[in-house]
mmCIF file of the N, C-alpha and C atoms, coordinates in Angstrom:
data_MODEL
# 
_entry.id   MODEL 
# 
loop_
_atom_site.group_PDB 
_atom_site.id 
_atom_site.type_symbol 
_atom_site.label_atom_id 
_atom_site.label_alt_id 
_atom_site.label_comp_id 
_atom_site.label_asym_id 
_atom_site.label_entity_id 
_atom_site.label_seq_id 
_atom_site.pdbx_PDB_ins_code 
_atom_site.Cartn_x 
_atom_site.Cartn_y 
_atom_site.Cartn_z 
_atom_site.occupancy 
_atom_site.B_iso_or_equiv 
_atom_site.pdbx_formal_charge 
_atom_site.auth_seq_id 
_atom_site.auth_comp_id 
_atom_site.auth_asym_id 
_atom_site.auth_atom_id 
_atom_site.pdbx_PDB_model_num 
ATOM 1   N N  . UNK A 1 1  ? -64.784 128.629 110.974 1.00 0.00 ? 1  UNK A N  1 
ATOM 2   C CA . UNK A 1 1  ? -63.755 129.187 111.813 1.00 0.00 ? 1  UNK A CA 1 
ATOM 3   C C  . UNK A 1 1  ? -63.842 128.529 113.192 1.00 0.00 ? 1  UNK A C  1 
ATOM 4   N N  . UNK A 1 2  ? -62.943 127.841 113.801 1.00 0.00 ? 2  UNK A N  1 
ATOM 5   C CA . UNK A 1 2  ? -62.840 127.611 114.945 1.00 0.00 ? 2  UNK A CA 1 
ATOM 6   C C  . UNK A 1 2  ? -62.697 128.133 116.152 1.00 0.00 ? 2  UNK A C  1 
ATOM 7   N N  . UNK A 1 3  ? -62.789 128.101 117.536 1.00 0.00 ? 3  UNK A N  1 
ATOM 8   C CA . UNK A 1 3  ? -63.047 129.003 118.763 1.00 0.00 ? 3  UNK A CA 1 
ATOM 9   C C  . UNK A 1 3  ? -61.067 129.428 118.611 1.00 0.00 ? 3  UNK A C  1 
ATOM 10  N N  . UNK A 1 4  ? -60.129 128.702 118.182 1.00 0.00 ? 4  UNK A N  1 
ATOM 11  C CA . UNK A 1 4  ? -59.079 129.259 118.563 1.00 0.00 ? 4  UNK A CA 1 
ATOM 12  C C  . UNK A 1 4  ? -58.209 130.758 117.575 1.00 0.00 ? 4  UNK A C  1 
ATOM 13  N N  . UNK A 1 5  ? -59.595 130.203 116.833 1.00 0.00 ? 5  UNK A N  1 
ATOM 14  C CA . UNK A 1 5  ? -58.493 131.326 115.767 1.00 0.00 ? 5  UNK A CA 1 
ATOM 15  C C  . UNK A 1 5  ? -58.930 132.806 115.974 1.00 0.00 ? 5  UNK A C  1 
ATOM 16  N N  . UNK A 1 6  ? -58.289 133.941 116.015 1.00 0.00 ? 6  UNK A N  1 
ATOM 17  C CA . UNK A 1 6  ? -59.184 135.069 116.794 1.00 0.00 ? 6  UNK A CA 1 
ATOM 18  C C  . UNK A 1 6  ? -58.789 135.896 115.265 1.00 0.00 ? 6  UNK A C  1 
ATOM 19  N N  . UNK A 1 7  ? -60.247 136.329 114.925 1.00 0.00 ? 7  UNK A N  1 
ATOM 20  C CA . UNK A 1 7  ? -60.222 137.418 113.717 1.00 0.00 ? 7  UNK A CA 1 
ATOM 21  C C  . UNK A 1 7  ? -59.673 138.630 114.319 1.00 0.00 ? 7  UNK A C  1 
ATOM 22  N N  . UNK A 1 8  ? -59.068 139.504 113.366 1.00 0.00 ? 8  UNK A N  1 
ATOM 23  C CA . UNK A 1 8  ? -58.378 140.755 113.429 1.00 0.00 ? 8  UNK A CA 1 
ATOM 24  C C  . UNK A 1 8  ? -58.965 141.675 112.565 1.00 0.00 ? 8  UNK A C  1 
ATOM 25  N N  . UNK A 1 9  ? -59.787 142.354 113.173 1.00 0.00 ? 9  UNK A N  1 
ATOM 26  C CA . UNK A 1 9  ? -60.543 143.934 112.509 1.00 0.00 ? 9  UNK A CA 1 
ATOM 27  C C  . UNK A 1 9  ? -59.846 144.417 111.632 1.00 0.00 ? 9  UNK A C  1 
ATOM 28  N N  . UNK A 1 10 ? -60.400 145.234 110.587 1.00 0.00 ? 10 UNK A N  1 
ATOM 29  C CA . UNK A 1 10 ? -59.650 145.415 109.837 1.00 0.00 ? 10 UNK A CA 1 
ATOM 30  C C  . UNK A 1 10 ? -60.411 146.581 110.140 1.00 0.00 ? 10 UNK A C  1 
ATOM 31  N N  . UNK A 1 11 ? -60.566 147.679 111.246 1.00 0.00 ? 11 UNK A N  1 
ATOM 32  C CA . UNK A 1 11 ? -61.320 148.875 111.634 1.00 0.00 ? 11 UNK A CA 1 
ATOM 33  C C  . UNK A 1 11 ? -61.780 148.753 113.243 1.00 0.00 ? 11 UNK A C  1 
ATOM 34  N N  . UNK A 1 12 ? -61.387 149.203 114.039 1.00 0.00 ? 12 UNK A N  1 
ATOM 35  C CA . UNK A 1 12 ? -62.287 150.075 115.266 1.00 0.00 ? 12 UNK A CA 1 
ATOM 36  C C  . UNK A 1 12 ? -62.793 151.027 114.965 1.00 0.00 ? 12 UNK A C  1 
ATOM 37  N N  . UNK A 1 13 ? -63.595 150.666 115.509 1.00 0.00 ? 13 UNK A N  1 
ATOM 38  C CA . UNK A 1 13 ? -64.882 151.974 115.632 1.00 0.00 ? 13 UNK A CA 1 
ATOM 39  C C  . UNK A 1 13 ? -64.874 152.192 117.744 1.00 0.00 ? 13 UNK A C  1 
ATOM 40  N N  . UNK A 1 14 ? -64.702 153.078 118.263 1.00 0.00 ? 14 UNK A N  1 
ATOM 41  C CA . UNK A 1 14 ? -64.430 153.635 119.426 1.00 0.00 ? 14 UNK A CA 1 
ATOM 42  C C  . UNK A 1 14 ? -65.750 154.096 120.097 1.00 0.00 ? 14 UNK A C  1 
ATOM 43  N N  . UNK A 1 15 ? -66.777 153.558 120.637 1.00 0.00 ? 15 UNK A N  1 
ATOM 44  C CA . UNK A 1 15 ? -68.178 154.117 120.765 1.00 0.00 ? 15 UNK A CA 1 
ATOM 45  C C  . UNK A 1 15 ? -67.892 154.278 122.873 1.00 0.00 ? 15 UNK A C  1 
ATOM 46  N N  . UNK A 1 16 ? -67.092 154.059 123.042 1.00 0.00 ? 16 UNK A N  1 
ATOM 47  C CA . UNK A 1 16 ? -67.212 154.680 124.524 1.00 0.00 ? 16 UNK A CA 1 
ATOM 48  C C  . UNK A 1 16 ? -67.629 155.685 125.098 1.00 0.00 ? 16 UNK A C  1 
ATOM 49  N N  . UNK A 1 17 ? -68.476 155.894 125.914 1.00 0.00 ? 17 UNK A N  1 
ATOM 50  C CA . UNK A 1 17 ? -68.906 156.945 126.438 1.00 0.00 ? 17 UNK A CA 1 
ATOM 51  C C  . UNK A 1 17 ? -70.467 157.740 125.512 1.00 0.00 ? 17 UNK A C  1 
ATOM 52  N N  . UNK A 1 18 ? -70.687 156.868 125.005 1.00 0.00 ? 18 UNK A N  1 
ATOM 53  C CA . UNK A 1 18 ? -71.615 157.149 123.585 1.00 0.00 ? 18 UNK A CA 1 
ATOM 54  C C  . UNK A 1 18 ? -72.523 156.298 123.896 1.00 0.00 ? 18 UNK A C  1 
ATOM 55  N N  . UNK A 1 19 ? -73.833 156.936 124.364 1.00 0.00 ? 19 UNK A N  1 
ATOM 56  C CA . UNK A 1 19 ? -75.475 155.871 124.091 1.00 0.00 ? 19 UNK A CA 1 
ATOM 57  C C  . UNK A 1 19 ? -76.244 156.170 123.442 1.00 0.00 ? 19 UNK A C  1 
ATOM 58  N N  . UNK A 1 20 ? -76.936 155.143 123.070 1.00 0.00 ? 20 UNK A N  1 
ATOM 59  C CA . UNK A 1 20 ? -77.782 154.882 122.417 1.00 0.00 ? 20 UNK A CA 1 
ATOM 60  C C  . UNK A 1 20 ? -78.995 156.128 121.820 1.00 0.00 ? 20 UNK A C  1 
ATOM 61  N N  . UNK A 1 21 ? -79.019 156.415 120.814 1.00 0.00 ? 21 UNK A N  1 
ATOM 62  C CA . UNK A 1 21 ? -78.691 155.459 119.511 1.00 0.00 ? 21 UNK A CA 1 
ATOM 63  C C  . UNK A 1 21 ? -77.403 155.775 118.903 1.00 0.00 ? 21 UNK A C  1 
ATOM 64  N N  . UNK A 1 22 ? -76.944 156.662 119.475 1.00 0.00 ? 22 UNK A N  1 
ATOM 65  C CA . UNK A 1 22 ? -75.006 156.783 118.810 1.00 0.00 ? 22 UNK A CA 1 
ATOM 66  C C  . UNK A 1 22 ? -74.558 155.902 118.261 1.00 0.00 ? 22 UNK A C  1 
ATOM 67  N N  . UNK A 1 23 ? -73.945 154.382 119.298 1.00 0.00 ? 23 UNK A N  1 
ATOM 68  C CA . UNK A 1 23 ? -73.211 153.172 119.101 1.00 0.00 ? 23 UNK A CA 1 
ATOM 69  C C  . UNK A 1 23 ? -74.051 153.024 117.773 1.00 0.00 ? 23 UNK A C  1 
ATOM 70  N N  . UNK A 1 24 ? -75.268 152.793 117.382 1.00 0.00 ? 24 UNK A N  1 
ATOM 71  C CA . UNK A 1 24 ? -75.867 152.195 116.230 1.00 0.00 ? 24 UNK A CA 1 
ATOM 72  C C  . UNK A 1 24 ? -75.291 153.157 115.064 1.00 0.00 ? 24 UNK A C  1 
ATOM 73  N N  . UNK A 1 25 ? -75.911 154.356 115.309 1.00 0.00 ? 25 UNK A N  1 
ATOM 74  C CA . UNK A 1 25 ? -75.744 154.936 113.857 1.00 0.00 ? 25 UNK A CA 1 
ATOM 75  C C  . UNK A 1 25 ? -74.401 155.179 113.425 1.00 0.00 ? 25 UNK A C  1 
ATOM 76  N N  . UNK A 1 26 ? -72.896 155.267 114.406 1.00 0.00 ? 26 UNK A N  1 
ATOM 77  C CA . UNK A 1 26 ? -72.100 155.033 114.486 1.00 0.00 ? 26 UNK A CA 1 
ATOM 78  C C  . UNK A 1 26 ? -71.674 154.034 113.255 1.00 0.00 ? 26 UNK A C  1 
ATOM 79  N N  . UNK A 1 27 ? -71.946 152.670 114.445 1.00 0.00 ? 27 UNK A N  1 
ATOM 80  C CA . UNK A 1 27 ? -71.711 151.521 113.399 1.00 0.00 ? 27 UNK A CA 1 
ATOM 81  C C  . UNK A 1 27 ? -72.242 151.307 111.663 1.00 0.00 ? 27 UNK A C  1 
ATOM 82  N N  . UNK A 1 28 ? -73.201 152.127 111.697 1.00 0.00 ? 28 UNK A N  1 
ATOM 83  C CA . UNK A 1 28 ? -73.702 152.143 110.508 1.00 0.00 ? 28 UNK A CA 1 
ATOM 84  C C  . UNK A 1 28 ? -73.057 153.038 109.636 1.00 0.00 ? 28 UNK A C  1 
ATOM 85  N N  . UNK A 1 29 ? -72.346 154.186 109.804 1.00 0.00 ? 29 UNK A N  1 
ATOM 86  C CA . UNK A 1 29 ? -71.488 154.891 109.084 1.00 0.00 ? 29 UNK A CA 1 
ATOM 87  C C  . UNK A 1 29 ? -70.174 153.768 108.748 1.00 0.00 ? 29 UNK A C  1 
ATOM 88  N N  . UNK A 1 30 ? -70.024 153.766 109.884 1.00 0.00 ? 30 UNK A N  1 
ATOM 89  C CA . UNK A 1 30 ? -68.394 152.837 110.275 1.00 0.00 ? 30 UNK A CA 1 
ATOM 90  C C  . UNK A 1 30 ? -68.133 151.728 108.854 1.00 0.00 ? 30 UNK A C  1 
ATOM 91  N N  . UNK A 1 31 ? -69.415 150.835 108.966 1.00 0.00 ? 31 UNK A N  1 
ATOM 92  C CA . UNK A 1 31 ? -69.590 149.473 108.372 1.00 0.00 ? 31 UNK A CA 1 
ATOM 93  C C  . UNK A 1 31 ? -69.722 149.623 106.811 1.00 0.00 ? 31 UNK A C  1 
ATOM 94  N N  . UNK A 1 32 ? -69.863 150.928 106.465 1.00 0.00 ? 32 UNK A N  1 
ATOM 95  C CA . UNK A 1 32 ? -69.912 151.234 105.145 1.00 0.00 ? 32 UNK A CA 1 
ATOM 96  C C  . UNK A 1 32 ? -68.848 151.880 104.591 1.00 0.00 ? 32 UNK A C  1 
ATOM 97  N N  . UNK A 1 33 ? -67.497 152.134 105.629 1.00 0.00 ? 33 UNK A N  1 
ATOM 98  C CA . UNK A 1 33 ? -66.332 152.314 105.036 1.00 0.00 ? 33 UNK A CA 1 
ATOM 99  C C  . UNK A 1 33 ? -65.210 151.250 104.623 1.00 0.00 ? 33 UNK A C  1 
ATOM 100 N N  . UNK A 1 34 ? -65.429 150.327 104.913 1.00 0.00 ? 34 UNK A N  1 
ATOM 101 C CA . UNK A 1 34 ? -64.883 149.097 104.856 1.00 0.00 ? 34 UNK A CA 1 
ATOM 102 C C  . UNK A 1 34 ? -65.499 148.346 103.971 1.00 0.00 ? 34 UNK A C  1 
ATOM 103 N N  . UNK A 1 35 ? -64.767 147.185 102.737 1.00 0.00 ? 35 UNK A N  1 
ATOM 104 C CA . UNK A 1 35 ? -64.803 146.357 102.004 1.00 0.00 ? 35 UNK A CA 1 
ATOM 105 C C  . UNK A 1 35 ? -65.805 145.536 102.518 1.00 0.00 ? 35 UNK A C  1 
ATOM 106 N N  . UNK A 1 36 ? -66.622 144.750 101.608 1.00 0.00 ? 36 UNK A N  1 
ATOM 107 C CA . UNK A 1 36 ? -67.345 143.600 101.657 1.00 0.00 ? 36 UNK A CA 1 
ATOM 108 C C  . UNK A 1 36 ? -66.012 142.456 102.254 1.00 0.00 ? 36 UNK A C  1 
ATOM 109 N N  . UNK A 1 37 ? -66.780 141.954 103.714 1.00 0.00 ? 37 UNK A N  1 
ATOM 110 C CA . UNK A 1 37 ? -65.663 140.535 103.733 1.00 0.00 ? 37 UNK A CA 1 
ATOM 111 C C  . UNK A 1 37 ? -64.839 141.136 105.104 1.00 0.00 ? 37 UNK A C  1 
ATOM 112 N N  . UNK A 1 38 ? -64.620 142.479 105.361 1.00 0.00 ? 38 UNK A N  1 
ATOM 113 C CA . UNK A 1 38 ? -63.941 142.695 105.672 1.00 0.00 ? 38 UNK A CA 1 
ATOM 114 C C  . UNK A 1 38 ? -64.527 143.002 107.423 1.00 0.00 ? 38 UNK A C  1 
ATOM 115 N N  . UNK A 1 39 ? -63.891 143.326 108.396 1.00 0.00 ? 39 UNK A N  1 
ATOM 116 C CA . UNK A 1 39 ? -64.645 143.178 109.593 1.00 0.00 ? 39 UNK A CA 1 
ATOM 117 C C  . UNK A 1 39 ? -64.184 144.607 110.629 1.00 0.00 ? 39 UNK A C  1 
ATOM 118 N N  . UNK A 1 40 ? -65.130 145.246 111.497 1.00 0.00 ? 40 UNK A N  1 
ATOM 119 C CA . UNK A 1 40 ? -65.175 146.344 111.711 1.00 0.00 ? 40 UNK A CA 1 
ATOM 120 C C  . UNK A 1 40 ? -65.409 145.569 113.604 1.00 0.00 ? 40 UNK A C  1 
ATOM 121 N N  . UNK A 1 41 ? -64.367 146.431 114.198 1.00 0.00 ? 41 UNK A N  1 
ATOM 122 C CA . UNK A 1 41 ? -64.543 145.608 115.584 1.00 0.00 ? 41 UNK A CA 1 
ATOM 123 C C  . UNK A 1 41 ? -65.448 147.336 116.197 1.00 0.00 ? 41 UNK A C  1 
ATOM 124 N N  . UNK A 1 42 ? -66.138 147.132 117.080 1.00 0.00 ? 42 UNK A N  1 
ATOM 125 C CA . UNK A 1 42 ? -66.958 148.342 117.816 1.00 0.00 ? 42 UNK A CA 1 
ATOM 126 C C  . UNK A 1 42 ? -66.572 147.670 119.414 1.00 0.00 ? 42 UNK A C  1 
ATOM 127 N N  . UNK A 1 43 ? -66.110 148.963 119.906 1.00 0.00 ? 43 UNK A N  1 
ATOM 128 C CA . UNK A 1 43 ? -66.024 148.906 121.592 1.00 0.00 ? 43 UNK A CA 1 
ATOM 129 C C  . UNK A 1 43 ? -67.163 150.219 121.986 1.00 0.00 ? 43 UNK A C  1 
ATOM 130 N N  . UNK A 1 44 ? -67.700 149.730 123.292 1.00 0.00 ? 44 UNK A N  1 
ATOM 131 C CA . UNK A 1 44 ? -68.749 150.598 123.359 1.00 0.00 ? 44 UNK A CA 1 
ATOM 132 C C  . UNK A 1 44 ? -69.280 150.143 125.146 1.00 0.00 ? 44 UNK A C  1 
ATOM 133 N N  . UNK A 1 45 ? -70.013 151.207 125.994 1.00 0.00 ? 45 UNK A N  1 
ATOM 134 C CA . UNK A 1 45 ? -69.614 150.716 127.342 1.00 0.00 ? 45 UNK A CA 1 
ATOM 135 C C  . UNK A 1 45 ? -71.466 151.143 127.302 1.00 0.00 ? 45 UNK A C  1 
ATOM 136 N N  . UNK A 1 46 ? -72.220 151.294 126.157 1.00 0.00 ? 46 UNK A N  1 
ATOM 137 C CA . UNK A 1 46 ? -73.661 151.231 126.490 1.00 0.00 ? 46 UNK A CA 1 
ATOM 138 C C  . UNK A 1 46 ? -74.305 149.796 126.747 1.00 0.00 ? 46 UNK A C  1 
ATOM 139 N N  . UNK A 1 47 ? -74.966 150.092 127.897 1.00 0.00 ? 47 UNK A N  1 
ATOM 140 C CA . UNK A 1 47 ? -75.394 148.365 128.414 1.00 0.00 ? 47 UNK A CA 1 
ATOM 141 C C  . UNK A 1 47 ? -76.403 148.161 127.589 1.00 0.00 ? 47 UNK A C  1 
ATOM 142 N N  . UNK A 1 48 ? -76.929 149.149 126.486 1.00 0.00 ? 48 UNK A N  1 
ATOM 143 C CA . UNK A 1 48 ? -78.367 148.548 125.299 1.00 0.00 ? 48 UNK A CA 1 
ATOM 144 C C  . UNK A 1 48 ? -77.763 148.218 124.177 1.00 0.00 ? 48 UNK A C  1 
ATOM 145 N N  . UNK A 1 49 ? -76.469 148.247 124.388 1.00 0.00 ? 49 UNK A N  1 
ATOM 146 C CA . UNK A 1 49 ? -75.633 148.131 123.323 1.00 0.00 ? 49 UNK A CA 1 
ATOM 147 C C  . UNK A 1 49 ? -75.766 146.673 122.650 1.00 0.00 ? 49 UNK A C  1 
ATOM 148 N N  . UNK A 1 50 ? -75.927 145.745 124.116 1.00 0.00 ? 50 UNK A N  1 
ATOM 149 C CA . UNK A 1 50 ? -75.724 144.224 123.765 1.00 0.00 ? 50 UNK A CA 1 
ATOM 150 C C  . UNK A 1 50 ? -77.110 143.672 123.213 1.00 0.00 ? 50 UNK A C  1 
ATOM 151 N N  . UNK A 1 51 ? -78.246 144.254 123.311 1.00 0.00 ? 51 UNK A N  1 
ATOM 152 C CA . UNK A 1 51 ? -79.517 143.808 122.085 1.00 0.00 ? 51 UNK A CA 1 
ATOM 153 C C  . UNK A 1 51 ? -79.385 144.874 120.817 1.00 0.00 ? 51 UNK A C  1 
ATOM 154 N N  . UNK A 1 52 ? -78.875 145.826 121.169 1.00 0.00 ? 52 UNK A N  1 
ATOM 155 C CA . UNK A 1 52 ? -79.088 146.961 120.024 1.00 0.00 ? 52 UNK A CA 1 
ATOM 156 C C  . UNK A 1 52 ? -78.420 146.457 118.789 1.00 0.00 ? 52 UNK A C  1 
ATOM 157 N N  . UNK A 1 53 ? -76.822 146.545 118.779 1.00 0.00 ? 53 UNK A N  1 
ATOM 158 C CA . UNK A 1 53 ? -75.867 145.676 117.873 1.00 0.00 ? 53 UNK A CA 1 
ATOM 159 C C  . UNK A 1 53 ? -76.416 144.635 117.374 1.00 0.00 ? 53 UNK A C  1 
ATOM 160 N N  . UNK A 1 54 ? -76.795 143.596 118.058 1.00 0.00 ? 54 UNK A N  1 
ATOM 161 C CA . UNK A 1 54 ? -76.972 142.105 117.174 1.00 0.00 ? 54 UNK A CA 1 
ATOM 162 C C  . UNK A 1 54 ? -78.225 142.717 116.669 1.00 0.00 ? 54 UNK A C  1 
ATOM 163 N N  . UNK A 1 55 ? -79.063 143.035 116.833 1.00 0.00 ? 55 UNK A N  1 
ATOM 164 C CA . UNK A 1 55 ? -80.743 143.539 116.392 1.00 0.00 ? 55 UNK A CA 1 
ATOM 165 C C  . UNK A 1 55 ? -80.248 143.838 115.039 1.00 0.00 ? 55 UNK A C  1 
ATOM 166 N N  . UNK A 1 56 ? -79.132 145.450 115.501 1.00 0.00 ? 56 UNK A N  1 
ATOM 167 C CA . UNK A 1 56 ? -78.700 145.890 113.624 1.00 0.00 ? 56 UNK A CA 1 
ATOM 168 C C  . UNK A 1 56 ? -78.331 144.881 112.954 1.00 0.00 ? 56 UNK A C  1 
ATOM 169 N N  . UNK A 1 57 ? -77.064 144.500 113.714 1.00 0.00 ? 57 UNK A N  1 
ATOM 170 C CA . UNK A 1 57 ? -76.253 143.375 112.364 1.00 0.00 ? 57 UNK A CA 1 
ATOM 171 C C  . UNK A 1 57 ? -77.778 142.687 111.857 1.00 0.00 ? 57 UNK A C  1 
ATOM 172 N N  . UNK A 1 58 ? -78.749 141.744 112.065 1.00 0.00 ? 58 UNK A N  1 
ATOM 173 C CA . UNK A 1 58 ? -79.472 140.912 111.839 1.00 0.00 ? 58 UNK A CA 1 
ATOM 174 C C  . UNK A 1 58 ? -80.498 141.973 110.773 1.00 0.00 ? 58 UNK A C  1 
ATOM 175 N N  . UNK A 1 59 ? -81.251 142.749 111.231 1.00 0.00 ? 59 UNK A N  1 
ATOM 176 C CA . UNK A 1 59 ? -81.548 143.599 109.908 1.00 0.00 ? 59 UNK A CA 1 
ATOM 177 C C  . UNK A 1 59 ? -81.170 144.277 109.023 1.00 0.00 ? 59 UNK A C  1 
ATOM 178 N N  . UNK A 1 60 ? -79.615 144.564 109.439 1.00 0.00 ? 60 UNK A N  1 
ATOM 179 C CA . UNK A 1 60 ? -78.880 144.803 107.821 1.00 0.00 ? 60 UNK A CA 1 
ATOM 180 C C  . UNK A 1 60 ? -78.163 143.653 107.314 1.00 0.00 ? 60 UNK A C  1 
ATOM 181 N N  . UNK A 1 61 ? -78.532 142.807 107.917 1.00 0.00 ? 61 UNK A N  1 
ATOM 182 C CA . UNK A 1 61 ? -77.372 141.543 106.906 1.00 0.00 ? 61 UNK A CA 1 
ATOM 183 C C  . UNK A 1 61 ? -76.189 141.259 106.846 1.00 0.00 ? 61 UNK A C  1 
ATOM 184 N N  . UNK A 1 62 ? -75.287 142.146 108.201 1.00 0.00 ? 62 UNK A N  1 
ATOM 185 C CA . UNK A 1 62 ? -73.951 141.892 108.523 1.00 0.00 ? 62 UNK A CA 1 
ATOM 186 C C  . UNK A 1 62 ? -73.875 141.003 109.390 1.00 0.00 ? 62 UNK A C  1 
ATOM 187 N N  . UNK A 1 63 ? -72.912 140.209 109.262 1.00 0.00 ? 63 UNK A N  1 
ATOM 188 C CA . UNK A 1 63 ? -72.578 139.412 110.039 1.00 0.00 ? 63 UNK A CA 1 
ATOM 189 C C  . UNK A 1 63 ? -71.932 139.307 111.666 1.00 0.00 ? 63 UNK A C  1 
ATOM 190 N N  . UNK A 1 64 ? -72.575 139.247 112.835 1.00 0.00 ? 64 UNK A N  1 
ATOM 191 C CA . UNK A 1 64 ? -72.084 139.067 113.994 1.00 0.00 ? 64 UNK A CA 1 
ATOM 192 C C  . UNK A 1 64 ? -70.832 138.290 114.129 1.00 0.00 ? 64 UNK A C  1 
ATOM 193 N N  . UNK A 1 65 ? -69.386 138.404 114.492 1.00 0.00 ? 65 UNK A N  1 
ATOM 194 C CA . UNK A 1 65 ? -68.637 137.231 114.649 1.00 0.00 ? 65 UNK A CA 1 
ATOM 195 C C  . UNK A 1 65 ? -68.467 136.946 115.811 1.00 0.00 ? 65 UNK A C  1 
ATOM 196 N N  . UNK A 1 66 ? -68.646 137.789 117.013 1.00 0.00 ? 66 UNK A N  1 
ATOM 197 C CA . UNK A 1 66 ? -68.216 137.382 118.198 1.00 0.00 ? 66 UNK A CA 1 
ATOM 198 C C  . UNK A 1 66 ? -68.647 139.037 118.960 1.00 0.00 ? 66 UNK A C  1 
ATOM 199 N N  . UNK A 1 67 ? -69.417 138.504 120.128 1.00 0.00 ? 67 UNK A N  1 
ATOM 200 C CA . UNK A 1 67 ? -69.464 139.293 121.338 1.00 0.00 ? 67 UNK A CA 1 
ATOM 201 C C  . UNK A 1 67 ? -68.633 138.950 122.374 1.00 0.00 ? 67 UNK A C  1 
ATOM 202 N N  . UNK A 1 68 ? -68.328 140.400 122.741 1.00 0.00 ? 68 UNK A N  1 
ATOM 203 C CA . UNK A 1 68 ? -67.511 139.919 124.104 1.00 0.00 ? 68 UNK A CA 1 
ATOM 204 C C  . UNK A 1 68 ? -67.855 140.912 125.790 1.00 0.00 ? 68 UNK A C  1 
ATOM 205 N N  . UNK A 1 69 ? -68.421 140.388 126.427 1.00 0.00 ? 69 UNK A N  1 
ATOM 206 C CA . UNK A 1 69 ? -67.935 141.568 127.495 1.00 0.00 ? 69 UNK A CA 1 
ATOM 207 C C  . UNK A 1 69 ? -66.983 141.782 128.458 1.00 0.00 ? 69 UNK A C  1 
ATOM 208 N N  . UNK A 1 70 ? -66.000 142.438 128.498 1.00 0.00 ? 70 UNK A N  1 
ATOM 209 C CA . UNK A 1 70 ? -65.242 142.766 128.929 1.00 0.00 ? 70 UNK A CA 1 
ATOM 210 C C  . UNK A 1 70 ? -65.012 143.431 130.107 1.00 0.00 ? 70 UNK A C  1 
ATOM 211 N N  . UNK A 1 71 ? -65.868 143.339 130.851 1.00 0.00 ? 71 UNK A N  1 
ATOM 212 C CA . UNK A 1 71 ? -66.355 144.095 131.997 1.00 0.00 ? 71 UNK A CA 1 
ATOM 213 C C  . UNK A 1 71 ? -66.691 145.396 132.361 1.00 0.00 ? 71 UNK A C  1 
ATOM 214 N N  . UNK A 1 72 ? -65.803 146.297 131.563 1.00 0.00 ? 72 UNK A N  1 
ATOM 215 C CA . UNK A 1 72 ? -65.679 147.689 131.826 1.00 0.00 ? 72 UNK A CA 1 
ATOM 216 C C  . UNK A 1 72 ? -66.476 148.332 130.383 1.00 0.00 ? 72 UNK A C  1 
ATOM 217 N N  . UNK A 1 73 ? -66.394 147.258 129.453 1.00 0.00 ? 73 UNK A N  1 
ATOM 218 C CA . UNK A 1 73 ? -67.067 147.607 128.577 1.00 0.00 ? 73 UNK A CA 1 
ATOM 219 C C  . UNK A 1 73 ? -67.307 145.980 127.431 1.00 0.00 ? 73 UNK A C  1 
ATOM 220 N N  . UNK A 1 74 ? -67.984 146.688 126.627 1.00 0.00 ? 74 UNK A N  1 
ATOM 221 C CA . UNK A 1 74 ? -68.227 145.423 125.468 1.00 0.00 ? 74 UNK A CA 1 
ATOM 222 C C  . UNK A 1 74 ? -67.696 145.250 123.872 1.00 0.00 ? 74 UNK A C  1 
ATOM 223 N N  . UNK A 1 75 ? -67.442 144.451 123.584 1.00 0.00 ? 75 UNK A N  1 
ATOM 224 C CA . UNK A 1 75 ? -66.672 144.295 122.125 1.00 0.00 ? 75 UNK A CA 1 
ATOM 225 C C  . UNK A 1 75 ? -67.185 143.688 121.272 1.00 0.00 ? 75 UNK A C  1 
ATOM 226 N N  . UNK A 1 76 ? -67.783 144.316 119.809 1.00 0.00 ? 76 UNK A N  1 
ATOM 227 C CA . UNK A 1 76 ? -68.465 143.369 118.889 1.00 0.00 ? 76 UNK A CA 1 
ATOM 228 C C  . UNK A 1 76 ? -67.253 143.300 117.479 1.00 0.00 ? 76 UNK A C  1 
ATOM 229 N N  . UNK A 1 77 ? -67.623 142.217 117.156 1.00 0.00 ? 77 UNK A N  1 
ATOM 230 C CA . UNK A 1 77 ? -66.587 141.823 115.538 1.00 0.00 ? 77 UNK A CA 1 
ATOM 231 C C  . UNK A 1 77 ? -68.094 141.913 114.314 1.00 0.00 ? 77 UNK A C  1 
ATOM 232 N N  . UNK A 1 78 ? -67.671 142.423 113.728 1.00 0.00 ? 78 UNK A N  1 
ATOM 233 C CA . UNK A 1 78 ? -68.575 142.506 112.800 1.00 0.00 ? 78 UNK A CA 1 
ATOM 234 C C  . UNK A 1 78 ? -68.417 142.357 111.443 1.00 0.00 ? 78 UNK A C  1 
ATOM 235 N N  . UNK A 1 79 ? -68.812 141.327 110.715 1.00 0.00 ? 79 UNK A N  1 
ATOM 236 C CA . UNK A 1 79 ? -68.324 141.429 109.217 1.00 0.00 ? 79 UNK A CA 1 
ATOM 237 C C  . UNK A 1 79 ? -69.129 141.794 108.216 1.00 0.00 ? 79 UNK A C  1 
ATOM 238 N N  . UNK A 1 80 ? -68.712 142.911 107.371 1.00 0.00 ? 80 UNK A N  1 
ATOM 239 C CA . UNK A 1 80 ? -69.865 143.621 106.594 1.00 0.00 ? 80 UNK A CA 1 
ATOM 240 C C  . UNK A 1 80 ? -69.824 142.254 105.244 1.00 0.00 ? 80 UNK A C  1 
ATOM 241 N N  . UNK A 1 81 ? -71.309 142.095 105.122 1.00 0.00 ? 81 UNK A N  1 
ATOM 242 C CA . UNK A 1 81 ? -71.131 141.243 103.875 1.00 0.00 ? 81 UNK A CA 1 
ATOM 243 C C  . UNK A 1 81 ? -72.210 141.585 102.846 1.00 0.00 ? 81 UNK A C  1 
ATOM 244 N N  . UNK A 1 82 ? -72.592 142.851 102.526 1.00 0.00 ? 82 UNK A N  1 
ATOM 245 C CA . UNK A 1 82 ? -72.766 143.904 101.418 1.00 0.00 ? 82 UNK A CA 1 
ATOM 246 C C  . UNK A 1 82 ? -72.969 145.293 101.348 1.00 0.00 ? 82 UNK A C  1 
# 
């Protein structure tokens, strides 16, 4: 995939105002309602958010597609791939 093409969630998950460990276990409900393949975007304004997320994706085996911070808050793409 190239930097221009921008994936489209096929799910938000809404974690604002929600810390830690919320955003996680959150995402972990979230990521198991959605198809293999398919990608789950999480917005979330916890600042442990940005090691916490990639930490999960990497020990459950989902795929990171893109971090973003957004200033007011942060945006992960996530693709569940089992």
């Amino acid at each position: 995939m190239n930097e221009e093409t921008e994936v489209k969630p096929d799910e938000t998950l809404d974690c604002i105002g929600l810390f830690c460990p919320i955003p996680v276990f959150n995402t972990t409900e979230a990521i198991n309602t959605i198809n293999i393949g398919e990608v789950l975007e999480v917005l979330t304004d916890d600042p442990a958010s940005t090691q916490d997320i990639p930490r999960w994706a990497k020990r459950t085996g989902h795929k990171l597609l893109k971090f973003e911070d957004q200033g007011d808050n942060f945006r992960f793409l996530i693709e569940r791939t089992k």
